[in-house]
C-alpha positions as CSV (number, residue, x, y, z in Angstrom):
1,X,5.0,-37.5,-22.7
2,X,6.0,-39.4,-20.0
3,X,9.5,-39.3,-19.2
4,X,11.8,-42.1,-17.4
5,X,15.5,-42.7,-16.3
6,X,17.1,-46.0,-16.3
7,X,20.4,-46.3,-14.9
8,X,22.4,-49.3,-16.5
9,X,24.3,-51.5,-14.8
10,X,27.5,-49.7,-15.6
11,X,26.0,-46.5,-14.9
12,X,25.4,-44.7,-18.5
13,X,21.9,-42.5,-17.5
14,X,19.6,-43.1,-20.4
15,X,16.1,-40.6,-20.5
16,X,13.4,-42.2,-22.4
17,X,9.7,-41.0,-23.4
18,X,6.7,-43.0,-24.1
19,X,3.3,-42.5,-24.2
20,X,1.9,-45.8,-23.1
21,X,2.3,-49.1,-22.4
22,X,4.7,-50.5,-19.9
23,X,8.4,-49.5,-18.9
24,X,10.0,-52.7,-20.6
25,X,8.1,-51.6,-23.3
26,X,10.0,-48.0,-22.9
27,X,13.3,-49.7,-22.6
28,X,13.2,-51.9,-25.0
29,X,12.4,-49.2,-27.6
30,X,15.1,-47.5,-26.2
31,X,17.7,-50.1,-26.3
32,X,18.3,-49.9,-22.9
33,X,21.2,-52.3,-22.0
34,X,20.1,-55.5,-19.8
35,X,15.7,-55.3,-20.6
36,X,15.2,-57.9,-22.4
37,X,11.5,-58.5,-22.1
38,X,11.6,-62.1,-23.3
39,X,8.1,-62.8,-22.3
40,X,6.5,-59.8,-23.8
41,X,5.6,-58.3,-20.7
42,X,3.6,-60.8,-19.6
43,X,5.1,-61.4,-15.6
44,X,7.2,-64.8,-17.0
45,X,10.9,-64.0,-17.0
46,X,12.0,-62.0,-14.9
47,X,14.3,-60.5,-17.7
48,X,13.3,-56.9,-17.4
49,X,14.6,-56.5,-13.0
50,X,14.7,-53.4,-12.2
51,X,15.5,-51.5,-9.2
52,X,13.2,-48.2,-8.3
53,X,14.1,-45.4,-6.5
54,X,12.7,-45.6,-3.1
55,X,11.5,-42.2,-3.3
56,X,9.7,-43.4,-6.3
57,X,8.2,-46.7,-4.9
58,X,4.8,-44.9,-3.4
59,X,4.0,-43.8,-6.7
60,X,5.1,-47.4,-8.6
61,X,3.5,-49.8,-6.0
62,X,5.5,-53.1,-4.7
63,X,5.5,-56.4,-6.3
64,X,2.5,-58.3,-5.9
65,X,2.8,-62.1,-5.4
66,X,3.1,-63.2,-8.9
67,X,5.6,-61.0,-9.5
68,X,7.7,-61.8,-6.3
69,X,7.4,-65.1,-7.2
70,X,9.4,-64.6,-10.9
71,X,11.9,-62.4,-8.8
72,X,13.1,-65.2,-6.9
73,X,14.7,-66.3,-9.8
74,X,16.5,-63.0,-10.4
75,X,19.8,-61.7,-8.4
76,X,20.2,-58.7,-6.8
77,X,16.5,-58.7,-5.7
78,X,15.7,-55.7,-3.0
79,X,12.4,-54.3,-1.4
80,X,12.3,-51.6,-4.1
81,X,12.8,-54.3,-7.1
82,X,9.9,-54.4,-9.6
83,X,9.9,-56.2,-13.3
84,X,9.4,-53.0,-15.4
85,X,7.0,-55.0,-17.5
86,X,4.5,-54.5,-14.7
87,X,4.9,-50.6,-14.5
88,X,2.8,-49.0,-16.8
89,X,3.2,-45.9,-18.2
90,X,0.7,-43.0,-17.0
91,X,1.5,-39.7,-15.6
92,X,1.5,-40.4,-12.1
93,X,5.2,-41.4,-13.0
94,X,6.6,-39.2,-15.0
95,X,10.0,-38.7,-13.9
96,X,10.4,-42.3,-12.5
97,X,14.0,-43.4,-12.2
98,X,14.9,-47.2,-12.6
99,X,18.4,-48.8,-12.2
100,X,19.1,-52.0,-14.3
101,X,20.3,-55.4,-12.7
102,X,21.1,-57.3,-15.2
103,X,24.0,-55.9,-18.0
C-alpha cells in the first residue's frame, strides 16, 4: 500500500492508501475536502492544486508545461504546486505529504 497525507485547507491531516492510479484519484476516494477532479484526471481543471512538501518534490517531479499552464488559473500557486491528478501512485512515494489549496 501506498500511503499519503493531505493536509486540508483548514488543517484536518487525513492519511490515505491506494494501490494505484493517481493522487486525485486517492483523494477523491477518500473524500478529501477541496479535490475535486472535475476532469477525471486528465490535466484540464486545475481542481485537484495541491501543494507538496518540498522535501518531497525530488521524489514527485515539478510541473511540466501543460500542467503549469492549467495552474495559472489556480490561486495560491508556488514552485512546489503540482495537480495531484498528475502524481501517480507507485512506491517511490509512499509517505508523500500534500497540502490542499482549495477548501
Amino acid at each position: 500500500m501506498i500511503n499519503v497525507t493531505f493536509t486540508t485547507a483548514d488543517g484536518e491531516k487525513i492519511q490515505a492508501q491506494g494501490t494505484g492510479g493517481s493522487v486525485m484519484e486517492l483523494a477523491v476516494a477518500h473524500n478529501v475536502p477541496g479535490i475535486d477532479g472535475d476532469c477525471g484526471g486528465v490535466c484540464s481543471c486545475a481542481t485537484c492544486h495541491v501543494h507538496v512538501a518540498q522535501e518531497d518534490m525530488v521524489r514527485v517531479g515539478y510541473a511540466n508545461d501543460i500542467e503549469k499552464d492549467m495552474l495559472e488559473l489556480s490561486d495560491d500557486v508556488s514552485e512546489t504546486s503540482r495537480l495531484c491528478c498528475q502524481i501517480a501512485l507507485s512506491k517511490d512515494i509512499d509517505g508523500l505529504s500534500v497540502t490542499v489549496v482549495r477548501e
